[in-house]
N, C-alpha and C positions, 0 to 999 in steps of 0.2 A: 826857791824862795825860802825867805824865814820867816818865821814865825809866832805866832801861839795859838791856838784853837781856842781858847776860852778855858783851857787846865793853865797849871803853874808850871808845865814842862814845856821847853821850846821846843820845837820840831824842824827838822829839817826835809824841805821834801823835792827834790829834782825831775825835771823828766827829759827824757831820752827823743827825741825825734827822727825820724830818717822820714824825705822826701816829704815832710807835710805832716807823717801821720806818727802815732805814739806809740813808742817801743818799748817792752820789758826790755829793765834794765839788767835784771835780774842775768840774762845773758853774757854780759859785760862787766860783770863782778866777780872777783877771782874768789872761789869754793875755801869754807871756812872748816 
């Protein structure tokens, strides 16, 4: 989803699922 939290910065925020429940995505993100 997108958004704003209530600052002046949008935020971007996603989340990962497998079978129902909620996954670091952080797994799935190629190493910076």
């Amino acid at each position: 989803s997108l958004g704003r939290s209530g600052t002046q910065v949008e935020q971007l925020h996603f989340e990962i699922r497998r079978n129902g429940k909620p996954v670091d995505p952080i797994r799935f993100l190629p190493k910076q």
